[in-house]
C-alpha positions in Angstrom: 4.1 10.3 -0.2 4.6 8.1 2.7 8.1 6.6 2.6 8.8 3.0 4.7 12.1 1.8 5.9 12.3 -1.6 7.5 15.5 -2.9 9.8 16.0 -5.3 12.5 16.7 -8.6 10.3 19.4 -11.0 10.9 20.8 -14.4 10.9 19.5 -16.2 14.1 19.3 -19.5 15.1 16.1 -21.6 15.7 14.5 -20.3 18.8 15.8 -16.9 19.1 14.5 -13.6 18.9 14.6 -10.7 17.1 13.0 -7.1 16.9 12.5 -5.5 13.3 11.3 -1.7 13.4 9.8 0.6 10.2 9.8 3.9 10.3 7.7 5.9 8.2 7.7 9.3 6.9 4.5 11.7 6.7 2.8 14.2 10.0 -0.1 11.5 9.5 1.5 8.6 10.5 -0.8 7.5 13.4 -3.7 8.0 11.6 -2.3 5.1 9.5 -3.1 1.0 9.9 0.6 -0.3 9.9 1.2 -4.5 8.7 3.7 -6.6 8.6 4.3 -9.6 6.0 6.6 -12.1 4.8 8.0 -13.4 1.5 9.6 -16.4 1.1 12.0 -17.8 -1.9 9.3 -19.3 -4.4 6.2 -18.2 -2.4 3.5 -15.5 -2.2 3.9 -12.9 0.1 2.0 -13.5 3.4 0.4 -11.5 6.0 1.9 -11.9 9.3 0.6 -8.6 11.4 -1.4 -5.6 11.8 -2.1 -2.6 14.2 -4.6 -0.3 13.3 -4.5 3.4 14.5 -6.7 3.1 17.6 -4.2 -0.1 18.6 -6.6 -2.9 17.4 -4.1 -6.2 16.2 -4.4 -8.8 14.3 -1.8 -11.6 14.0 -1.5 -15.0 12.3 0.8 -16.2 15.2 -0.4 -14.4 18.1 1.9 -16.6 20.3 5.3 -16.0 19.1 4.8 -12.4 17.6 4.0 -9.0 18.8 3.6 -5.7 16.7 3.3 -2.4 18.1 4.0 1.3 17.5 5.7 3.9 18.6 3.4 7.3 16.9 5.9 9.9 19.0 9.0 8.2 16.7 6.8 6.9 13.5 8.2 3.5 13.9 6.3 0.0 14.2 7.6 -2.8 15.4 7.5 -6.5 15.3 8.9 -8.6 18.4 9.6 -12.1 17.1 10.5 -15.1 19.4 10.9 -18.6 19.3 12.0 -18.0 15.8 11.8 -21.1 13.5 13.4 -22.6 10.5 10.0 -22.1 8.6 9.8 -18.1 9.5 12.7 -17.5 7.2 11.9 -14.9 4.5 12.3 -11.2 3.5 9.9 -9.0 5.9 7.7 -6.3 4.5 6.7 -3.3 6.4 3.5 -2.0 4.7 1.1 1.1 5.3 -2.7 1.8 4.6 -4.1 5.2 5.1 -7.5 4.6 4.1 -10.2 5.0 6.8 -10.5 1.4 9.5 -12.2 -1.2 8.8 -13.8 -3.3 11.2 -13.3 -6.7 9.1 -10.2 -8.8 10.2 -10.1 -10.3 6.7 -8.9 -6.2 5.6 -5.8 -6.4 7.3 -5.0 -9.9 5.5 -5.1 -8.3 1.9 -2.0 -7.2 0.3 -4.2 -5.1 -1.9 -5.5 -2.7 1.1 -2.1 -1.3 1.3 -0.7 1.4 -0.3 3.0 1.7 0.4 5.7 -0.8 0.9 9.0 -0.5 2.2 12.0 -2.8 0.7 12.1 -5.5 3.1 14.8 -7.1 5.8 16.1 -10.7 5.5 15.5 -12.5 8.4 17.3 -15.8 8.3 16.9 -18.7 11.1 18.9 -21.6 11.0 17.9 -24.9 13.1 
C-alpha cells in the first residue's frame, strides 16, 4: 500500500516561493500519475497539478507553478512562485495507479486517486 509524505510548507510572504516534495513508498512508483491539490479553511479541496508517468502535466496555474518528479528518489515536487495571499491552504500530495488516461478532465477528479498523504500548510501573508 502506497504510503505519501508531503513537506516543503511554510509561512511566506506574498510573492515568494517555495518548493514542497512527496515521497512515496512502493517499487512502482513511476508507473504511478502523481497530483497535487489544495484545501482551504471552509472550502473544497482543489486540484492544482498533475504529472503522469510518461511526464505529461496538467496545471491550473501553469504560470506560477511547476510539478515534477524525481522516479530515482520516489519524490514529486511542486515549485511555487509568486506566491499569493489567495494560495493559502493545506497541500495534498495524491497518487493514482490506475492505467493513464488521455482526458485532462481525469487528472482534475479527486475521485481518480487512490492514496493521499496528510498535507503541508502553506501560509502566505501579503
Amino acid at each position: 500500500q502506497v504510503q505519501l509524505v508531503e513537506s516543503g510548507g511554510g509561512l511566506v510572504q506574498a510573492g515568494d516561493s517555495l518548493r514542497l516534495a512527496c515521497a512515496a513508498s512502493g517499487r512502482t512508483f513511476g508507473r504511478y500519475t502523481m497530483a497535487w491539490f489544495r484545501q482551504a479553511p471552509g472550502k473544497e479541496r482543489e486540484f492544482v497539478a498533475a504529472i503522469r508517468s510518461g511526464g505529461t502535466t496538467y496545471y491550473v496555474d501553469s504560470a506560477r507553478f511547476i510539478i515534477s518528479r524525481d522516479n530515482a528518489k520516489n519524490t514529486v515536487y511542486l515549485q511555487m512562485n509568486s506566491l499569493k495571499p489567495e494560495d493559502t491552504a493545506v497541500y495534498y500530495c495524491a497518487a493514482d495507479p490506475a492505467r493513464p488516461y488521455s482526458s485532462a478532465s481525469y487528472y482534475y477528479t479527486r475521485g481518480n486517486y487512490d492514496y493521499w498523504g496528510q498535507g503541508t500548510q502553506v501560509t502566505v501573508s501579503s
